[in-house]
Each structure stands twice: as C-alpha cells, then as structure tokens.
C-alpha positions as CSV (number, residue, x, y, z in Angstrom):
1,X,-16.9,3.9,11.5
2,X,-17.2,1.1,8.8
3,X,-16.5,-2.6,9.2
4,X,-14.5,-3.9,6.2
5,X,-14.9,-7.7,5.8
6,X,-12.9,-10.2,4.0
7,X,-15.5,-11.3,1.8
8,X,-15.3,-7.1,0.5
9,X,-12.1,-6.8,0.6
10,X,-11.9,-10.1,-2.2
11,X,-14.2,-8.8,-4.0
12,X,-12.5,-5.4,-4.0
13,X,-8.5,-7.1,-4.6
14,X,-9.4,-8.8,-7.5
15,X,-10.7,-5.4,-9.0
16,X,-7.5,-4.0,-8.3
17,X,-5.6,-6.7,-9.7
18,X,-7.7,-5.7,-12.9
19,X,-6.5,-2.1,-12.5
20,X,-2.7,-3.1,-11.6
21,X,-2.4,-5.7,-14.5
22,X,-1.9,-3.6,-17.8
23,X,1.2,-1.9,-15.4
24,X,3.0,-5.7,-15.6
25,X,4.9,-5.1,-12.2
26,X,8.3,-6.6,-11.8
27,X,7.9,-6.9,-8.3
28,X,5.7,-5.9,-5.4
29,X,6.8,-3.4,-2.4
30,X,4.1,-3.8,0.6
31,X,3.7,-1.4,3.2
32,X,3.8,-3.0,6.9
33,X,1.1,-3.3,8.4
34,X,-1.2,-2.7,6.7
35,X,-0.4,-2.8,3.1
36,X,1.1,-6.8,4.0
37,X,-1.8,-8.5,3.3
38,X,-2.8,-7.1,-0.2
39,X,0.1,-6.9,-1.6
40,X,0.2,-10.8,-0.5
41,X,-2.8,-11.6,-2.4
42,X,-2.4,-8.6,-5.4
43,X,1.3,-10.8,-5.7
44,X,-1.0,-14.8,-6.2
45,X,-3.3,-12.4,-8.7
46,X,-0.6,-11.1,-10.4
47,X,1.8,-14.4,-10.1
48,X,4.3,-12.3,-8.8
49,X,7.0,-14.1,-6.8
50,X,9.0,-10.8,-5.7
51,X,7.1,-9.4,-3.2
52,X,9.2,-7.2,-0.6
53,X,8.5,-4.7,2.3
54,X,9.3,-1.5,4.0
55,X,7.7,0.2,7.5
56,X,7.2,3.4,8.5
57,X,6.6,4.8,11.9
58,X,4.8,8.1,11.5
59,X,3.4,8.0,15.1
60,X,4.5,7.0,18.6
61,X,1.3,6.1,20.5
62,X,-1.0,8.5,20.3
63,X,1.8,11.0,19.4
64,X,2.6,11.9,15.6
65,X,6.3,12.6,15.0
66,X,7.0,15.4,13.3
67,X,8.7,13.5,10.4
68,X,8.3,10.0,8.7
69,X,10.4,7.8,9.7
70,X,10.9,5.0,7.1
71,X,12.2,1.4,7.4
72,X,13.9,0.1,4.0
73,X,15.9,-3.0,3.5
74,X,14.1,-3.6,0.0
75,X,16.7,-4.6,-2.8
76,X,15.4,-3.8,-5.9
77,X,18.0,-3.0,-8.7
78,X,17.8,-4.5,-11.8
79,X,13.8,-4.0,-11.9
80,X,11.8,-1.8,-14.1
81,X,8.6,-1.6,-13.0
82,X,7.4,-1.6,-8.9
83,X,4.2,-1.7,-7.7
84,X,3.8,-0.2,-4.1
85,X,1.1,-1.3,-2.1
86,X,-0.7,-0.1,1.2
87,X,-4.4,-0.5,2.5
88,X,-5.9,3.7,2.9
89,X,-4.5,6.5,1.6
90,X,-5.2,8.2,4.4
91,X,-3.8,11.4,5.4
92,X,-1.4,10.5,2.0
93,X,1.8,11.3,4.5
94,X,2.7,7.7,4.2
95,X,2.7,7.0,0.9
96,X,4.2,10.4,-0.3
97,X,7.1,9.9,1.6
98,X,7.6,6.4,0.6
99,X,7.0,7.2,-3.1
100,X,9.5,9.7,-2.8
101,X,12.0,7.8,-1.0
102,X,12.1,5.0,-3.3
103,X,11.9,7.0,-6.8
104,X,15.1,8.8,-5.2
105,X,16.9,6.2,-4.1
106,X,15.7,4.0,-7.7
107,X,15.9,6.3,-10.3
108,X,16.0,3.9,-13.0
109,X,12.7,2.5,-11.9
110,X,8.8,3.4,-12.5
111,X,7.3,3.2,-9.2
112,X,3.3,3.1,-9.3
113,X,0.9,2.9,-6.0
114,X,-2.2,0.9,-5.3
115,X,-4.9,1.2,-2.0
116,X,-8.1,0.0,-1.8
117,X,-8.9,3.3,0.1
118,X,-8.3,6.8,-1.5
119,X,-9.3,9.9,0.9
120,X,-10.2,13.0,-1.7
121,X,-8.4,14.9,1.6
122,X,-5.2,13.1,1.3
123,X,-1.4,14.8,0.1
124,X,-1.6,11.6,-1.9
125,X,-3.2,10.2,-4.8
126,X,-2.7,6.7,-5.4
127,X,-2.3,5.4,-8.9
128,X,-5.0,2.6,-8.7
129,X,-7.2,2.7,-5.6
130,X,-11.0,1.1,-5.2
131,X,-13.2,2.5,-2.9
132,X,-13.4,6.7,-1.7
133,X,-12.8,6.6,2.4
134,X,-15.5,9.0,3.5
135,X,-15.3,7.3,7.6
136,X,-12.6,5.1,9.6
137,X,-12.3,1.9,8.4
138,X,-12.0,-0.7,10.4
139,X,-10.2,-3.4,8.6
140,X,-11.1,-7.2,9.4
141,X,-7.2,-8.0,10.1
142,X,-7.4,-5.1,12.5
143,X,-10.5,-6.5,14.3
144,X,-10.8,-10.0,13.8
145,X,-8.1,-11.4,15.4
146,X,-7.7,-9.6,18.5
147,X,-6.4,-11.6,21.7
C-alpha cells in the first residue's frame, strides 16, 4: 500500500498539465470521486472555466455489479475537444465505459483521458497518465480527512 501525498500529487499535476496542454481542451469532464479534485486543479493549470462531471457506480459495498452504471448530466455540445479526467486507471472498467459512453453520445467530439495512475493490467489505457500503479494507492483526499 502506498501513501500518495499532496505535495506528490502537485508535483505530479503540473506534469500532466504539461502532457494535457498541446491537446487545448475545450472543457474538462471529471470523474466523481476521485477524478474531482484533478480535474479541479488540471482546469486553474489549463485556465479552463468549463469543467463538468459524471459518476459511476461500479460497485455496491463490497459487491461489484455486473455492469457500470453511469451518472451523466454533462452538456457538452458545441465543443470540440474534452478532456476526461479520473485519479487510477485501475481495473480500466471505469474509464472504458465512460469513454465509450461519451464518444457515442458526442460524436462530433475528440474525447482524450488523463490519470495520474496507469495499471499495465487495466482494459484501459489512458491518453496521458504519470506514474505506473504497481500497489493500492492510498490517496491523501481518501485518508486525510477522515471524521
């Protein structure tokens, strides 16, 4: 298990906002939970005002669903260009259904993906992703501000 702290995960978002830049996003779509906070700070990098957000409910509990179920009340015609934005691409499930939700239901758009954690195991590649996730990661939002 590996702590991720906030001074690492700075250090970490501004080299993804390197990586993301050349794309010139139009807007930013960020994945709740956990993709909330980057996309926040990837959007002040970037100086992009049109940041939005879906969830997703792959699990209940302890108990995985058998399908994705995804959560979508982003307006986004008229753009060309969307960044999507989570923490881990993890088991890739997540982002693979939400990539092909949105370019389905936006076909006019070029959707691109960010993370600051790629698993070499995952369904998913993101487009622009930091660090290879070899153990959990526990992220300081997860841990540092528990009740």
């Amino acid at each position: 298990m590996k702590y991720y702290s906030y001074e690492t995960f700075k250090l970490d978002t501004n080299k993804l906002i390197k990586q993301v830049k050349l794309f010139e996003a139009d807007a930013i779509v960020g994945i709740a939970r956990g993709g909330l906070i980057l996309s926040h700070c990837i959007s002040e990098g970037l100086n992009i005002r049109n940041v939005q957000s879906l969830r997703t409910e792959l699990y209940d509990d302890t108990q995985k669903r058998e399908k994705i179920t995804i959560h979508d009340d982003c307006n986004l015609r008229g753009l060309k260009r969307v960044l999507v934005v989570d923490d881990i691409a993890d088991s890739g499930e997540t982002l693979d259904a939400v990539m092909a939700e949105l370019t389905q239901k936006y076909k006019d758009i070029e959707f691109k993906s960010a993370t600051l954690f790629y698993k070499k195991t995952s369904t998913y590649q993101p487009h622009f992703w930091i660090n290879e996730a070899t153990e959990w990661i526990e992220f300081f939002w997860e841990k540092d501000f528990t009740a």
